[in-house]
BAPA-571965 format. One record per residue (C-alpha): residue in one letter; x, y, z. Coordinates in steps of 0.2 Angstrom, whole numbers, padded with zeros to 4 digits, always signed. Layout:
BEGIN
aXYZ
...
END
This chain:
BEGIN
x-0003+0033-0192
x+0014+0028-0186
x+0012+0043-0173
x-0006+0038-0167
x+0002+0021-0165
x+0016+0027-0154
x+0005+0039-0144
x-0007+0023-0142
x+0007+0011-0137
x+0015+0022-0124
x-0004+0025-0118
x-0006+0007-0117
x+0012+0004-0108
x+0007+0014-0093
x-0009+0008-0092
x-0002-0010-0087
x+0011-0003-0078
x+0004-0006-0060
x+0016+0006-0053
x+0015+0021-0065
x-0005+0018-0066
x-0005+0017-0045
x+0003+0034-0046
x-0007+0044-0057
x-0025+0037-0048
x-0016+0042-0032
x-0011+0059-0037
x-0027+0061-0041
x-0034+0057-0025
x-0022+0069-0018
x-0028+0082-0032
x-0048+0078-0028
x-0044+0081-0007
x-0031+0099-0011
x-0047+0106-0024
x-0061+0102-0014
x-0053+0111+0001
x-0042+0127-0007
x-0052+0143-0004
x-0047+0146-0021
x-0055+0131-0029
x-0067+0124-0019
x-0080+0133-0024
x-0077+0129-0042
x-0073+0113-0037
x-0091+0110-0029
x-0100+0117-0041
x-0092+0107-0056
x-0097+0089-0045
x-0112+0095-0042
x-0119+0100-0057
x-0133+0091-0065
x-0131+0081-0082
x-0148+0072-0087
x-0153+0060-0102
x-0169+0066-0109
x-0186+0056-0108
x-0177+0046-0094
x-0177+0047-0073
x-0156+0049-0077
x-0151+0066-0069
x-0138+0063-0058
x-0122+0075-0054
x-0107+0073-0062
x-0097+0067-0046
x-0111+0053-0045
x-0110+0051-0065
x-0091+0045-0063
x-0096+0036-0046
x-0111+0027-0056
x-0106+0028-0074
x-0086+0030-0077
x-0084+0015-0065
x-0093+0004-0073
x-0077+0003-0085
x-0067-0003-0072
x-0079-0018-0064
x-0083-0023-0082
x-0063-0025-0084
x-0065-0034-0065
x-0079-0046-0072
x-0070-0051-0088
x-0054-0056-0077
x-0064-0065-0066
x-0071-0073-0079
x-0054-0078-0086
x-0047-0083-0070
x-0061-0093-0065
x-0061-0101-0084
x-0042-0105-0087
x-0031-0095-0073
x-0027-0096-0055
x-0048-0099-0049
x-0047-0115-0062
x-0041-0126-0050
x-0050-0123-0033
x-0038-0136-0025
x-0022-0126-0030
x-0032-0107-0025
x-0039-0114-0009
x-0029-0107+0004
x-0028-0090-0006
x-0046-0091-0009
x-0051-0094+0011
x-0038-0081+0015
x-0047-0066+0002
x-0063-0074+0014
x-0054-0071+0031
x-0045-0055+0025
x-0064-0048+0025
x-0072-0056+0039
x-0058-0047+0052
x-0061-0030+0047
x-0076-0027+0050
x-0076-0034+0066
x-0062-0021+0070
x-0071-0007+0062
x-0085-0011+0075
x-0076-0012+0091
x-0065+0000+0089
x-0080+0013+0084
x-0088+0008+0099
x-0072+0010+0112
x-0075+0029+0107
x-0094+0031+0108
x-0103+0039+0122
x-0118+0031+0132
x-0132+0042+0139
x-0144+0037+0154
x-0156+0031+0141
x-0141+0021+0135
x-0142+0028+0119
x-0122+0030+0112
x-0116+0044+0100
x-0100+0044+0092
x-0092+0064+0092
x-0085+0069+0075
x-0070+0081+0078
x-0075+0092+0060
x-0092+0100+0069
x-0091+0094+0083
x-0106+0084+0081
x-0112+0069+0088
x-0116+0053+0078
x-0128+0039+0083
x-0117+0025+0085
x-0128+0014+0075
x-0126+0026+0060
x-0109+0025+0062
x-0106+0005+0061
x-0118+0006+0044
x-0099+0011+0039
x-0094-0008+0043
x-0092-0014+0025
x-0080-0001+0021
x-0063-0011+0026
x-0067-0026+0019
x-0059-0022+0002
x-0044-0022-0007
x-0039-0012-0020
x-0027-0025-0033
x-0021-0011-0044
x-0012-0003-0031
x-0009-0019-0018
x+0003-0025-0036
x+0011-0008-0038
x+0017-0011-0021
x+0024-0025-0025
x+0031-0021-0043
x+0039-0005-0032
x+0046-0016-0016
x+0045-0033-0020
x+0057-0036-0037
x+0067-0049-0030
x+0054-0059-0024
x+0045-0076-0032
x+0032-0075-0045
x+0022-0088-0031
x+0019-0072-0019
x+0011-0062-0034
x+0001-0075-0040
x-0004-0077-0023
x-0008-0062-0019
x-0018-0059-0037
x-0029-0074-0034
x-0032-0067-0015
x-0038-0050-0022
x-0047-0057-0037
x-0059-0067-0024
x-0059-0050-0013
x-0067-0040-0027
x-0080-0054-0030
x-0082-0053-0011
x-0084-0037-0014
x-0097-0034-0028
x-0108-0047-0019
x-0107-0037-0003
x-0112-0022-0014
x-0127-0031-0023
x-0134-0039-0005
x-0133-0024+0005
x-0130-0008-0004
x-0144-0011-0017
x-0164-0005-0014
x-0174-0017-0028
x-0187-0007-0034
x-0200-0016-0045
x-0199-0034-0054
x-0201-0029-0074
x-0183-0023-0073
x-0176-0038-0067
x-0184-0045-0081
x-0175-0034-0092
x-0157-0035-0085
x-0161-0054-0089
x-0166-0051-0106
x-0152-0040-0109
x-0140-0052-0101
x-0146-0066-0114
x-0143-0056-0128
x-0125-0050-0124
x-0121-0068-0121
x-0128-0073-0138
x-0119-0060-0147
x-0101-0062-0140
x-0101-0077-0144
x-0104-0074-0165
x-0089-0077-0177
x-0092-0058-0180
x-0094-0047-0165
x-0109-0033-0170
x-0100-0020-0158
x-0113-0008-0160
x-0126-0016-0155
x-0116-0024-0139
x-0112-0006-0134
x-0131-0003-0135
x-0135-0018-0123
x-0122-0016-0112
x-0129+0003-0110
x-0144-0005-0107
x-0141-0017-0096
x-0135-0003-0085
x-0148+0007-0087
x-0160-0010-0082
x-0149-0008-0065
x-0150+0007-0060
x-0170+0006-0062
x-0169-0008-0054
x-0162-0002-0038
x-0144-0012-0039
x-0130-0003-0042
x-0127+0001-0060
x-0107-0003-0060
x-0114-0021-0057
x-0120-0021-0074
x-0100-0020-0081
x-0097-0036-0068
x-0113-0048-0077
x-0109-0043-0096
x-0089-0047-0091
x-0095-0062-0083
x-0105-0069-0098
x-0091-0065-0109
x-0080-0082-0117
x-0065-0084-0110
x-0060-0099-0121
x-0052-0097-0140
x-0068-0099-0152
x-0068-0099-0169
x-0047-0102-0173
x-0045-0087-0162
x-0026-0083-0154
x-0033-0078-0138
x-0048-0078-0128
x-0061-0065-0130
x-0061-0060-0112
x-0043-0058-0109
x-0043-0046-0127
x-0056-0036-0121
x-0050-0033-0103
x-0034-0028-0112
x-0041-0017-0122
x-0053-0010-0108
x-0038-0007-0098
x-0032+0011-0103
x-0048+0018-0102
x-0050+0009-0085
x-0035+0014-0075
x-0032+0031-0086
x-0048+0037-0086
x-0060+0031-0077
x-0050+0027-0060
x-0044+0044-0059
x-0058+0052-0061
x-0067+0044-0049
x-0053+0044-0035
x-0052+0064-0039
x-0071+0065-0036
x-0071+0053-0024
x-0057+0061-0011
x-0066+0079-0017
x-0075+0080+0000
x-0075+0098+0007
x-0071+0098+0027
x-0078+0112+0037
x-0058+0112+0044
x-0046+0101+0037
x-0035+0098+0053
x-0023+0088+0060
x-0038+0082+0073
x-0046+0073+0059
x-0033+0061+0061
x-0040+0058+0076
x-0059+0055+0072
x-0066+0037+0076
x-0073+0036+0060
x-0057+0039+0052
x-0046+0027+0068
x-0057+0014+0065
x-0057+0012+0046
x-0036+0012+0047
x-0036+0000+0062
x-0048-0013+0050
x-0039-0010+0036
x-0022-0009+0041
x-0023-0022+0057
x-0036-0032+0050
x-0033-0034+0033
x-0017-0045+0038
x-0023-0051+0054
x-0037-0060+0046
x-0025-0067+0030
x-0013-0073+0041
x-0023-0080+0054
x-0033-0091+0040
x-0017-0094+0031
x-0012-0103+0048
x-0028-0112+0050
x-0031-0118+0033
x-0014-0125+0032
x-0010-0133+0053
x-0028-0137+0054
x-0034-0140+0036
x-0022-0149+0030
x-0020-0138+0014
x-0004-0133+0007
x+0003-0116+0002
x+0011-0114-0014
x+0027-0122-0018
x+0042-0115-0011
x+0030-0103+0002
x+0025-0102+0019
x+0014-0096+0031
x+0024-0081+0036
x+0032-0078+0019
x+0015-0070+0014
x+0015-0059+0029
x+0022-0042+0019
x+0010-0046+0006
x-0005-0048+0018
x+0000-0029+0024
x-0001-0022+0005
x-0020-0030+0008
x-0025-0016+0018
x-0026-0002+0003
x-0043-0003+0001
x-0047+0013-0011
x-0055+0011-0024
x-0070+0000-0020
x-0068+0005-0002
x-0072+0024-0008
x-0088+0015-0017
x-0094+0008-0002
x-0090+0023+0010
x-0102+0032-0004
x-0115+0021-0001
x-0115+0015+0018
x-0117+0035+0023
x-0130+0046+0019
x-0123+0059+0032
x-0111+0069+0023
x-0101+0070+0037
x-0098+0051+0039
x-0096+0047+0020
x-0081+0064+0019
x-0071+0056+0036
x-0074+0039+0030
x-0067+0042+0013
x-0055+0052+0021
x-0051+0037+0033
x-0048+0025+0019
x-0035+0036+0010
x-0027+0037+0028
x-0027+0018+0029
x-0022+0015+0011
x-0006+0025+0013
x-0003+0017+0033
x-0003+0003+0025
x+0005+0003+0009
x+0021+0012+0018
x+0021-0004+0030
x+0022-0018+0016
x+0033-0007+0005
x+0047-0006+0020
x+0044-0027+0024
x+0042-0032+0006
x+0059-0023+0001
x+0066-0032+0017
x+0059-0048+0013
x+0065-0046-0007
x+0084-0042+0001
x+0083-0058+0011
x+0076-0067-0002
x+0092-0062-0015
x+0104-0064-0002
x+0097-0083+0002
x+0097-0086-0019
x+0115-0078-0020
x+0125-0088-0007
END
């Protein structure tokens, strides 16, 4: 028992370590993009994502790559929904007041990237006589109608908050607990940002009765987590459900983890130590950023390229997903941090500045994980969604070397300023 306990605990440590947790989901990116491309493994590789795993007496057959992209990560945004919940409740989103300034700069951090993505895609396509663009991708060779190609425009507008904090518990050390606390309540309204872009444009409703489900199911999660005694088996049973009821329904099933989390009490009830939300994000956690993060960022970078080359680099797909992300991202922070505060008249944070968020705004353009999601879904051209998930790893790292080098600047300056 002891040993279990140990075993658990040490599982439990890395988990909420955002460093050590960061590393392992990027190594295995790294691992995901090196299989599905090594003569030796690819094959095997391929075969094991694509084969089929189906529920019985249900339309539920989906590959195992789409089963971790579908069903794994629907761990992760349930952990998401019940922090939102508890930010929103008690936390940093409490107050809107206090969160305004980070809150509007989550919102311009998203409307910049796109707008990047856009332009720069269209600096590189080609118009016809008939006035009909293509975009050339250097993999094939082929040419790419440059309205496919912006279909990708969602895919920068997200940040990634496990790995923006390990960037910061890596670089930033000596720094204020104001600029993580900012930046936490910056990427928090970035996710939420996020799902809702997922549910308005990534999401085809197919017919009405299983709205009405999701609804019911909804209603009877939020009845039963709020019982002295939790009946866990039968919450398991409708939070399966309730996932199930989405993906009939057309909307992507990972949503489902974001409502039940969302409906979840985030308040101490009945003499309780702690809310119920924050225990069962906490609890959620390992199997989150241990398991289902991993496996998702291995299947996820697993995209075979006909010639993995250094011209990929060079793809337009690929230059305008790191130019949004890496450009944009801090561009848009900064540029509504500036507004909000010289024209608005809100106030930053005790003790911060405009330009004392600058580094942090650059560890805003690694976008990962649900900028893999969206790349998923914006493409249906394999091509696209491989260089675009290809282009957001590029980006994630761009950027995350940027704001590591500035916020281990910043964090000298900072202990040099406290020390004299």
């Amino acid at each position: 028992m002891a040993m279990k306990r140990g075993v658990w605990g040490t599982i439990r440590h890395i988990a909420a370590s955002d460093r050590l947790s960061g590393l392992i989901m990027l190594s295995f990116a790294f691992a995901g993009l090196v299989l599905a491309n090594l003569p030796a493994t690819a094959h095997l590789f391929e075969t094991i994502a694509e084969t089929h795993i189906a529920v019985p007496h249900t339309n539920l057959d989906l590959p195992i790559g789409h089963w971790a992209q579908d069903g794994l990560l629907t761990i992760f945004f349930l952990t998401v929904g019940l922090d939102l919940k508890q930010e929103l409740t008690t936390g940093s989103l409490a107050n809107p007041k206090a969160a305004a300034v980070p809150m509007l700069c989550a919102v311009g951090g998203m409307i910049a990237p796109p707008i990047l993505f856009v332009l720069v895609t269209f600096l590189f396509s080609e118009y016809g006589p008939g006035g009909v663009g293509n975009v050339l991708l250097p993999t094939t060779g082929s040419a790419i109608p440059y309205g496919e190609t912006v279909q990708g425009w969602a895919i920068p507008t997200a940040t990634d908050i496990a790995f923006s904090l390990a960037v910061l518990a890596l670089f930033a050390k000596g720094l204020p607990g104001s600029i993580r606390a900012f930046l936490m309540t910056l990427a928090t309204v970035d996710d939420l940002l996020a799902i809702i872009l997922i549910a308005v444009f990534f999401s085809s409703l197919n017919a009405w009765y299983w709205f009405i489900g999701i609804a019911v199911c909804a209603f009877v999660w939020y009845v039963l987590v709020r019982m002295r005694r939790v009946p866990w088996l039968v919450v398991a049973v409708v939070g399966i459900l309730a996932w199930v009821m989405m993906f009939e329904a057309g909307v992507h099933p990972t949503l489902a983890g974001v409502l039940v989390g969302l409906l979840t009490p985030a308040r101490e009830r009945f003499g309780e130590a702690s809310p119920r939300a924050e225990r069962y994000a906490s609890k959620l956690q390992p199997f989150s950023a241990l398991l289902a993060l991993p496996i998702f960022a291995l299947f996820a970078t697993g995209v075979r390229f006909q010639s993995l080359t250094p011209e990929l680099i060079f793809s337009p797909v690929v230059i305008g997903i790191t130019v949004a992300l890496v450009v944009g991202k801090p561009l848009g922070i900064m540029t509504t941090a500036w507004i909000s505060t010289h024209v608005g008249r809100l106030k930053m944070p005790e003790g911060l500045r405009v330009r004392d968020m600058f580094p942090a705004a650059c560890a805003c353009g690694i976008g990962f994980t649900v900028s893999f999601l969206i790349a998923s879904l914006a493409y249906t051209n394999a091509e696209l969604s491989a260089e675009a998930r290809f282009g957001v790893l590029t980006a994630s790292l761009v950027a995350a070397a940027i704001s590591g080098v500035l916020l281990n600047k910043q964090s000298k300056q900072y202990r040099a300023r406290t020390a004299s």
